[in-house]
FITI-62050 format. One line per 2 residues: for each residue x, y, z of C-alpha. Coordinates in nm, 4 decimals. Layout:
// residues N
X Y Z | ...
//
This chain:
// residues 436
-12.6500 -18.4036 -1.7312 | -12.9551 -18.5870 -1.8728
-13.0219 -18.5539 -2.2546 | -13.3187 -18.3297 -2.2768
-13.4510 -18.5570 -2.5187 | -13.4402 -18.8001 -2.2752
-13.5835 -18.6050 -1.9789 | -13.9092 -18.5384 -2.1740
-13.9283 -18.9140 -2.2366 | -13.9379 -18.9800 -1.8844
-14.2017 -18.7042 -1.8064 | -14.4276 -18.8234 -2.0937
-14.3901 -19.1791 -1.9407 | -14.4674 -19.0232 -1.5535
-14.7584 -18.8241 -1.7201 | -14.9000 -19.1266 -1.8727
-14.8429 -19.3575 -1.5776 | -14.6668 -19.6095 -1.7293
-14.3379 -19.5448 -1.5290 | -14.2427 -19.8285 -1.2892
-13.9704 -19.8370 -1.0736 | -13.9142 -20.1010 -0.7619
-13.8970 -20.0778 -0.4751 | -13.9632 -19.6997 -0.4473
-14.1749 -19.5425 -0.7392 | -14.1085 -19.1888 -0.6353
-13.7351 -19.1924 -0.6769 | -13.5585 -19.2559 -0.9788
-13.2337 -19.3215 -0.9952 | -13.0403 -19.2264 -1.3092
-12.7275 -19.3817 -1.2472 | -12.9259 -19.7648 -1.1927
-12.9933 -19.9585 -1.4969 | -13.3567 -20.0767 -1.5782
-13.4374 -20.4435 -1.4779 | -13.5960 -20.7021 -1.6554
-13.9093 -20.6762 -1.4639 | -13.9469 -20.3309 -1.4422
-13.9204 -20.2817 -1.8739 | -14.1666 -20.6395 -1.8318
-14.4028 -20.4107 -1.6181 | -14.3868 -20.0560 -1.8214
-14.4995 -20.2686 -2.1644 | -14.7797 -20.4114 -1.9766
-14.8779 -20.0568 -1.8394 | -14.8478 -19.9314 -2.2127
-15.0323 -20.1961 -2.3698 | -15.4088 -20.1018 -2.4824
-15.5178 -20.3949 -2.2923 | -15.6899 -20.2798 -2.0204
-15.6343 -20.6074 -1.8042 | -15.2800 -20.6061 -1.8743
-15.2618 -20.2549 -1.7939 | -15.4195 -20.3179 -1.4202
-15.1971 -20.6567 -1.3808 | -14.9329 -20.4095 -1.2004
-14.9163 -20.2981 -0.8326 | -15.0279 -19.9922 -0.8252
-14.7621 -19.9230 -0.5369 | -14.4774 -19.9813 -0.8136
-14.6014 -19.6856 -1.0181 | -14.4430 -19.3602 -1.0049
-14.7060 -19.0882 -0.9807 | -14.7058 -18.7392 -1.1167
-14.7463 -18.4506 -0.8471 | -15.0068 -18.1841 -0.9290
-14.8150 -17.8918 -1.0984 | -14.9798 -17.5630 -1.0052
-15.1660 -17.3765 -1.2845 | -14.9124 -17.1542 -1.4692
-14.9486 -16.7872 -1.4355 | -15.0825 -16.5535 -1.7305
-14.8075 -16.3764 -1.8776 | -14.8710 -15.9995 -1.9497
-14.7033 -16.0839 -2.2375 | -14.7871 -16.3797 -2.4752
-14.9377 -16.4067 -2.8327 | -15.2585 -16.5257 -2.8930
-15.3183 -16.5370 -3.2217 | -15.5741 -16.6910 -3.4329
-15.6314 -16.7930 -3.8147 | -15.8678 -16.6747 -3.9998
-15.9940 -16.8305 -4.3161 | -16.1943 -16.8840 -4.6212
-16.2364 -17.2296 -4.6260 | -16.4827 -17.4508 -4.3631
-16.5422 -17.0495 -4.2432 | -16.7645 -16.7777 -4.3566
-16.5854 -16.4993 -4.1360 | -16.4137 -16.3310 -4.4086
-16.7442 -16.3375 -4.6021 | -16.8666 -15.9621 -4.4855
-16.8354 -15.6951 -4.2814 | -17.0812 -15.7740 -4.0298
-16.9174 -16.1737 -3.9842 | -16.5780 -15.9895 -3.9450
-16.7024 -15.7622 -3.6809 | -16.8784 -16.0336 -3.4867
-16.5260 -16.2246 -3.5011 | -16.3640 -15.9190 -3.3775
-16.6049 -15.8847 -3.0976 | -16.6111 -16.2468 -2.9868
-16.2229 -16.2642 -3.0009 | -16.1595 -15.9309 -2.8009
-16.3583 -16.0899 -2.5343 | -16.1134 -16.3459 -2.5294
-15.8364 -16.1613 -2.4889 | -15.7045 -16.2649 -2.8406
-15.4444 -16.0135 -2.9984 | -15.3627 -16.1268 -3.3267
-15.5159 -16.1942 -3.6078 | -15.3607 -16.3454 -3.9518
-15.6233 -16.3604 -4.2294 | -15.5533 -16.5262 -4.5365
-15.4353 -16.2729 -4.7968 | -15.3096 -16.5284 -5.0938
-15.4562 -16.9321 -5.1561 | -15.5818 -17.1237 -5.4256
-15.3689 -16.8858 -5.6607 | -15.5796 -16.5544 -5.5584
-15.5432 -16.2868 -5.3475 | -15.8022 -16.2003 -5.1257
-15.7976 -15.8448 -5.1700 | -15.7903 -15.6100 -5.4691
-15.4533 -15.6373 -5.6366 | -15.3532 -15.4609 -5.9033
-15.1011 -15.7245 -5.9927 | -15.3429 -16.0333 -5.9749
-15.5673 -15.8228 -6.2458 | -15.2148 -15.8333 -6.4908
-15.0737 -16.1690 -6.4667 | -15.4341 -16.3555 -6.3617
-15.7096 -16.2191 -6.5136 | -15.8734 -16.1041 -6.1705
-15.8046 -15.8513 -5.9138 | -15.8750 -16.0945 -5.6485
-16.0841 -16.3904 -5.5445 | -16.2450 -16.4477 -5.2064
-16.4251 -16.8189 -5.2449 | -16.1790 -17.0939 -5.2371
-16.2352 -17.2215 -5.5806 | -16.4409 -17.1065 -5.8449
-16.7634 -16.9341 -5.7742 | -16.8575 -16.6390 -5.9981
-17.2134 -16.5958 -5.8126 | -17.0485 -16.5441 -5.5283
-16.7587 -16.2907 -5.6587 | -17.0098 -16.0909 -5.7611
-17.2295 -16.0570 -5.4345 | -16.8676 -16.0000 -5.3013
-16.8082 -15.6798 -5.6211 | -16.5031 -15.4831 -5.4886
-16.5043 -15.5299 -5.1310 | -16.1810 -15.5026 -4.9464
-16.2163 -15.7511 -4.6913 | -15.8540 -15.6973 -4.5879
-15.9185 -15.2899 -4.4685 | -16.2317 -15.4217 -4.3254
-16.0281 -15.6229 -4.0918 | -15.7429 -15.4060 -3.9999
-16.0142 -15.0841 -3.8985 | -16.2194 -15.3397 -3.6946
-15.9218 -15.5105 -3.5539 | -15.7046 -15.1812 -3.4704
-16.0216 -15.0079 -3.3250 | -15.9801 -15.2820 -3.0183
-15.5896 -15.3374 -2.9824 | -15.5374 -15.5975 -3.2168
-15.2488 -15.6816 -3.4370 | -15.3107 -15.7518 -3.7786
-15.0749 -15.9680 -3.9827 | -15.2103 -16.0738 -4.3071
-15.1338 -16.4674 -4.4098 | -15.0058 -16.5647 -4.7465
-15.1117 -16.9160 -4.6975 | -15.0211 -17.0479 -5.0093
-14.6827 -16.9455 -5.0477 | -14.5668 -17.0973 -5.4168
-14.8534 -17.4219 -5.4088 | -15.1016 -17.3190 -5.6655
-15.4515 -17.5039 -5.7624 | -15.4406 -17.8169 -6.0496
-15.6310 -17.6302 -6.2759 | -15.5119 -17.2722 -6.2986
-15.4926 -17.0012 -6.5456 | -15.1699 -16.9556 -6.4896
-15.0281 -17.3005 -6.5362 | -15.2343 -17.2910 -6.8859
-15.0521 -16.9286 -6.9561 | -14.6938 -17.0245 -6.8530
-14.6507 -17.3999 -6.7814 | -14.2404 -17.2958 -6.7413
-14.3072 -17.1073 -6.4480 | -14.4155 -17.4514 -6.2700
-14.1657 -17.7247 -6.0981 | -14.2283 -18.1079 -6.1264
-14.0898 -18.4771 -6.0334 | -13.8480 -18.6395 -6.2626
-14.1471 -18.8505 -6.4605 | -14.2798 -18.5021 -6.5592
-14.5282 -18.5227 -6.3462 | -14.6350 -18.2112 -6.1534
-15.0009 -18.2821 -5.9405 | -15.0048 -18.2967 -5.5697
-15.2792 -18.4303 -5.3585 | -15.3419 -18.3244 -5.0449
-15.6323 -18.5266 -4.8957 | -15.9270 -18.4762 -5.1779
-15.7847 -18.1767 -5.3017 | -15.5234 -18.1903 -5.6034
-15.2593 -17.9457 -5.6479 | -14.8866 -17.7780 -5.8487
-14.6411 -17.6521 -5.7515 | -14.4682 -17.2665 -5.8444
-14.1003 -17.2778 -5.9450 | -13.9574 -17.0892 -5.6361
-13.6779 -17.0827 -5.8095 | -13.7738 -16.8735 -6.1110
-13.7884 -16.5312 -6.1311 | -14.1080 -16.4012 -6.2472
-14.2908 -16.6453 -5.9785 | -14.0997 -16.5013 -5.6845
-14.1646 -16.1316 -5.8346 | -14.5131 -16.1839 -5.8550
-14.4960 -16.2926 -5.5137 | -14.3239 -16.0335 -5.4116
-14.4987 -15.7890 -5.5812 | -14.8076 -15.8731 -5.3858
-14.6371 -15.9019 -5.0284 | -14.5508 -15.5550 -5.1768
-14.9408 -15.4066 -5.2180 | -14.9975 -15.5296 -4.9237
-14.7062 -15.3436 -4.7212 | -14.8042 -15.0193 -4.9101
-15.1676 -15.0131 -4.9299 | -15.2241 -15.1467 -4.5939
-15.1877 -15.0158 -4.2249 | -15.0618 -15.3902 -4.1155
-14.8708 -15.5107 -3.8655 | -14.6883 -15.7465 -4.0822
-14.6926 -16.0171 -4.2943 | -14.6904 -16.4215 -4.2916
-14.6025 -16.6893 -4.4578 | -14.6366 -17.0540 -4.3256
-14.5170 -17.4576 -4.4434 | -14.5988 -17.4099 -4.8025
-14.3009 -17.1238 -4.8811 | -14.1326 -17.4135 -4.9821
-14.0712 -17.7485 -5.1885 | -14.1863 -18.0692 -5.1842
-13.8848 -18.2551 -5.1823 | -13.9415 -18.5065 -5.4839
-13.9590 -18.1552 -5.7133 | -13.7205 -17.9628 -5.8976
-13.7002 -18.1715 -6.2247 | -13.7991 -17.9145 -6.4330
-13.6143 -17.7651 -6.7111 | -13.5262 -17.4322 -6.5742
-13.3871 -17.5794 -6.2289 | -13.2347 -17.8524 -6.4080
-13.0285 -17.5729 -6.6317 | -12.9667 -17.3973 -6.3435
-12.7949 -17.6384 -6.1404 | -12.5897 -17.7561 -6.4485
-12.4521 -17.4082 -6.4240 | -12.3401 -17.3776 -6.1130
-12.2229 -17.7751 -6.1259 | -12.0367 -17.7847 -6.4523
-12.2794 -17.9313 -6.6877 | -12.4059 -18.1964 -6.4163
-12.7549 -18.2620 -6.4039 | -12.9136 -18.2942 -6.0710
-12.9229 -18.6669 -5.8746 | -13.2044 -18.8768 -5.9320
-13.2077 -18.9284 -5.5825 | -13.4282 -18.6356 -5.4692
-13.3146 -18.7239 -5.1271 | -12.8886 -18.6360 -5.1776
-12.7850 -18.4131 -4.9340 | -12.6484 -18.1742 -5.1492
-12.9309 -18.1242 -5.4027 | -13.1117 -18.0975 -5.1187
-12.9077 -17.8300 -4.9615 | -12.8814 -17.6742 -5.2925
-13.2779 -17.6483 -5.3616 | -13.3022 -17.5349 -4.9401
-13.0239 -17.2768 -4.9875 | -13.2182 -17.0755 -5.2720
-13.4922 -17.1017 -5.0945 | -13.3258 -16.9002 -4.8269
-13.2390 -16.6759 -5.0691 | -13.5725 -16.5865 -5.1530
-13.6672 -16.5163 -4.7677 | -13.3777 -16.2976 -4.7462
-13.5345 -16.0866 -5.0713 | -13.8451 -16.1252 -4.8615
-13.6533 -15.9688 -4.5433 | -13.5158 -15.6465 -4.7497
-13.8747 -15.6173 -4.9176 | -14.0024 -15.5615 -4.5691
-13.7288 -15.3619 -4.4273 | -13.7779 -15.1074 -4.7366
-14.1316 -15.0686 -4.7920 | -14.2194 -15.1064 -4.3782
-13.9742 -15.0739 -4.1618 | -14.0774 -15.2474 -3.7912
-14.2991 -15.4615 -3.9440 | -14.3009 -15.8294 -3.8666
-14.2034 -16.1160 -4.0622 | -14.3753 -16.3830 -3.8798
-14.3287 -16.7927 -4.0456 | -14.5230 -17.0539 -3.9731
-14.3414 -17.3633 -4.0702 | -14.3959 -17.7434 -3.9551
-14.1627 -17.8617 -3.6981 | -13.7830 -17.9019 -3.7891
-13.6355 -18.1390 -3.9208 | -13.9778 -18.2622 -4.1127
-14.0242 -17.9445 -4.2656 | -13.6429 -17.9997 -4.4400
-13.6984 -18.3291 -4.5444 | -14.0788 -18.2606 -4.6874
-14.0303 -17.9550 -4.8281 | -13.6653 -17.8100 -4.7801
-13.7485 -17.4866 -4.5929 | -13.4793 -17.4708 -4.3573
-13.6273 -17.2309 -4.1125 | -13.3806 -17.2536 -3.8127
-13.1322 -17.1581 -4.1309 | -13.3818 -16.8050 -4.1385
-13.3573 -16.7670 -3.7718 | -12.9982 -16.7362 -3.7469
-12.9803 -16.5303 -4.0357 | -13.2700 -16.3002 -3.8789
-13.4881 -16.3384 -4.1283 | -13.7517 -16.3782 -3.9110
-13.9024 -16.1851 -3.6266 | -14.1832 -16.3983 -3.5233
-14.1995 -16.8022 -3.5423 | -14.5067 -17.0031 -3.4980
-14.4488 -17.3445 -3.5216 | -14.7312 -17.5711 -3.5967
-14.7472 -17.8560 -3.3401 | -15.0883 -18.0677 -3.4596
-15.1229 -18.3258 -3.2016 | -15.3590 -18.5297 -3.0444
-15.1531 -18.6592 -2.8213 | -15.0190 -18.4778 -2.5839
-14.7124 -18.6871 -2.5020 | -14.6461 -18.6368 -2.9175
-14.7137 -18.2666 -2.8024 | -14.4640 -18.2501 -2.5431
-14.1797 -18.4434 -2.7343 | -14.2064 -18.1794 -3.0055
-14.2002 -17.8621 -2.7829 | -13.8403 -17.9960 -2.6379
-13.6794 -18.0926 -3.0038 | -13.3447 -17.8544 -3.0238
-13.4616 -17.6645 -3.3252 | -13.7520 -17.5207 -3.1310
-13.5724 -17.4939 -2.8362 | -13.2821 -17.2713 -3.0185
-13.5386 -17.0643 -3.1776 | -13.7333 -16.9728 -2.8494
-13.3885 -16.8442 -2.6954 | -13.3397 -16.6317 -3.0202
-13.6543 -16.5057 -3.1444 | -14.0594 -16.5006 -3.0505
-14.1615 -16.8483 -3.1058 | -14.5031 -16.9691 -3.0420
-14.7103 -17.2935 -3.1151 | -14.9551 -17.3304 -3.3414
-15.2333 -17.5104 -3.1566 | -15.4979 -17.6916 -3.4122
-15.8676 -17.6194 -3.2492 | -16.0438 -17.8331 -3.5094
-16.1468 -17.9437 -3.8604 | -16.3994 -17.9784 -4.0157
-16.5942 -18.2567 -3.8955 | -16.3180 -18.3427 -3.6122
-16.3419 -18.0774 -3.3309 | -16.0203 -18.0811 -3.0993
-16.1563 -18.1694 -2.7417 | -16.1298 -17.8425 -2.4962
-15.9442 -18.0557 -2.2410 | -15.6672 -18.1733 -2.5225
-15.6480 -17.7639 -2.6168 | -15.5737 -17.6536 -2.2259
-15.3417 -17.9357 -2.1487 | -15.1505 -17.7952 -2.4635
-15.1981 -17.4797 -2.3505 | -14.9982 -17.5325 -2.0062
-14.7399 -17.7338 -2.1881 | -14.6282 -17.4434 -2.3644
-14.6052 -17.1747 -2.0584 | -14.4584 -17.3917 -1.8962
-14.1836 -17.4106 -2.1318 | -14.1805 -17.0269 -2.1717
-14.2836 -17.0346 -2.5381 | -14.4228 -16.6940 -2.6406
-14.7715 -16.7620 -2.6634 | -15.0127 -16.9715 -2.9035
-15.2193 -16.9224 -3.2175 | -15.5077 -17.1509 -3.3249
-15.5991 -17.2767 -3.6406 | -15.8823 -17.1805 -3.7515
-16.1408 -16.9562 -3.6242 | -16.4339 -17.1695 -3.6705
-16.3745 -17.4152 -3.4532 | -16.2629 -17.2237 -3.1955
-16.6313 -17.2058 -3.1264 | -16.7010 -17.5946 -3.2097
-16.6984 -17.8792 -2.9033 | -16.5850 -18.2089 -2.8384
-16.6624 -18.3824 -2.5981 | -16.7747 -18.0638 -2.3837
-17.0662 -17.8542 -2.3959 | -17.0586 -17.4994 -2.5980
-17.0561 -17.3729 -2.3122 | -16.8132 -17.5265 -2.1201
-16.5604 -17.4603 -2.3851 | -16.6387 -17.0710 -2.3936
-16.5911 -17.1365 -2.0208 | -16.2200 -17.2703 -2.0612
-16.1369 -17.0274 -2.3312 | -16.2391 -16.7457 -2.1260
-16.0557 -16.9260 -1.8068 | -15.7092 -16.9546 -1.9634
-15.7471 -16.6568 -2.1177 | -15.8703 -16.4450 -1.8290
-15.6209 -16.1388 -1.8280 | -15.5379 -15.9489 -2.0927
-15.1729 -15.9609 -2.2684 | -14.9601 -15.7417 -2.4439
-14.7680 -15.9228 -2.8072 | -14.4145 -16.0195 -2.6800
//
């Protein structure tokens, strides 16, 4: 039997038309090896020169057949981010019913708003006002103006009674997970709480933004953590609760002096490698990691039973060798009751490959998983044509169901017309579906 590594290789090649085979395009033959003319004839096919690229027979290459258009499921996530940065939806009351409104339409039935990022919660806590300063904070960054247009409005119960009035599933996002912001009132209060490289150094930038990193090893960070996955379980009438790639570690981290002690403890007085990369520091860092999922498990068991832990990590293995979260690990354990794992493509060959890779593979015979689709950035819509191709990749690989990131550019085009993307949206979307 083919490797199915190998049998999406061939399909992205047939998909892309770059697939020759003589004398008879339209059947391969497994068991024949590849000649010398026909691997001469696939790299000119491949090649971004266009005359290169139209320098082969047409006759000698193998044509994809017209798959029909995949049935709706009456069950299938469609979920969407919502957020406070590029995005003014969480902003008030009326922007979060107009969301509500425009995504019922679509059929959408799931909604994760960002509850915890840029070392804030986004709704009144009780535990932010101790250990911060502030009971919450709803601009992304500093901005007392704006905090106090915003007073005490709970833009979390604003969203479940809107949301639950039309069907929809609320699971509230703790984006952030242990990354906090460079310059933080809590790294000036206790710089021990805080991980770093072996040089010291602890700042992380991620494209112009700079940022630290939480000790998810230490105790009082993960019980602040857990103390506000805990407000929200028992203030709130949610659905669940989510975390994504950044309940983690960057990789090169874990130098400081607690970790350092507590390794030594567990390794007789040996300090960790100085290659961040060893398997077993890795495995060690990874492991407690896990550890702290499975205290995030019994939290939600306790306070909520039947509520959903949904992750959404980055695809395996990149998300164990960036930041050691070891999510298939959490399946198996079942930690987790939903998985949504961000695929951000713009290719959909690149797509494709990652759908098939075994860790997603074992997870969708195990537990929910869906694909995080990305709709757009700021400044960089995602084309509605890329978006539906995606789309049909995934049913037709029986993943649960989709989730886009973020709401505002649901609404913003590519290459197509407002319209026409509504139009698509609306299309692929046309029935109504129940969460799996």
């Amino acid at each position: 039997m083919a490797n199915p590594l190998s049998r999406e290789g061939v399909a992205a090649a047939l998909a892309a038309r770059i697939l020759v085979n003589y004398p008879d395009p339209q059947k391969l033959d497994g068991n024949r090896a590849i000649s010398r003319g026909e691997v001469a004839a696939m790299v000119c096919r491949a090649h971004a020169d266009s005359a290169l690229r139209s320098a082969i027979a047409p006759e000698w290459i193998a044509q994809p057949q017209e798959l029909p258009e995949q049935p709706q499921s009456s069950s299938e996530l469609r979920g969407v981010w919502l957020t406070n940065i590029d995005s003014e939806v969480l902003f008030s009351r009326e922007n979060l019913a107009e969301a509500v409104q425009r995504l019922k339409a679509m059929n959408i039935n799931t909604l994760y708003p960002v509850v915890w990022n840029f070392g804030y919660p986004q709704f009144p806590s009780p535990t932010a006002e101790r250990i911060l300063g502030k009971n919450q904070r709803l601009w992304p960054g500093d901005n007392p103006s704006f905090e106090e247009t915003q007073r005490d409005r709970d833009m979390l119960q604003e969203i479940i009674e809107l949301a639950h009035a039309e069907g929809m599933a609320v699971i509230p996002w703790f984006e952030f997970g242990f990354m906090a912001p460079a310059e933080y009132i809590l790294l000036e209060r206790h710089p021990d709480w805080f991980t770093q490289r072996q040089d010291g150094s602890r700042e992380l930038q991620f494209g112009v933004e700079t940022f630290t990193w939480m000790n998810p090893f230490h105790p009082r960070t993960q019980q602040m953590l857990l103390l506000l996955m805990n407000e929200v379980l028992e203030k709130y009438d949610v659905d669940g609760i989510q975390v994504d790639d950044h309940l983690g570690l960057p990789v090169e981290m874990g130098y400081d002096p607690f970790t350092v002690d507590l390794y030594a403890q567990e390794h007789d007085g040996e300090t960790p490698p100085e290659d961040y990369t060893d398997p077993e520091w890795m495995r060690w860092r990874a492991n407690r990691i896990t550890d702290f999922m499975s205290q995030v498990r019994l939290l939600l068991e306790l306070r909520k039973p039947g509520a959903i832990l949904s992750v959404s990590p980055n695809p395996y293995p990149f998300s164990y060798a960036k930041y050691l979260q070891d999510w298939p690990t959490w399946d198996e354990l079942g930690l987790v009751d939903e998985l949504i794992i961000q695929i951000y493509r713009n290719d959909v060959d690149r797509f494709v490959w990652e759908l098939n890779k075994p860790a997603a593979v074992a997870a969708r015979s195990n537990t929910p998983t869906s694909i995080g689709l990305l709709s757009g950035l700021r400044g960089r819509p995602t084309d509605i044509e890329l978006l539906t191709n995606q789309l049909a990749a995934v049913r037709d690989r029986a993943y649960a169901g989709v989730s886009y990131f973020f709401y505002q550019t649901l609404w913003t085009p590519g290459k197509e017309t407002v319209e026409e993307r509504a139009t698509q949206f609306r299309t692929s979307f046309s029935q109504p579906a129940r969460r799996p």
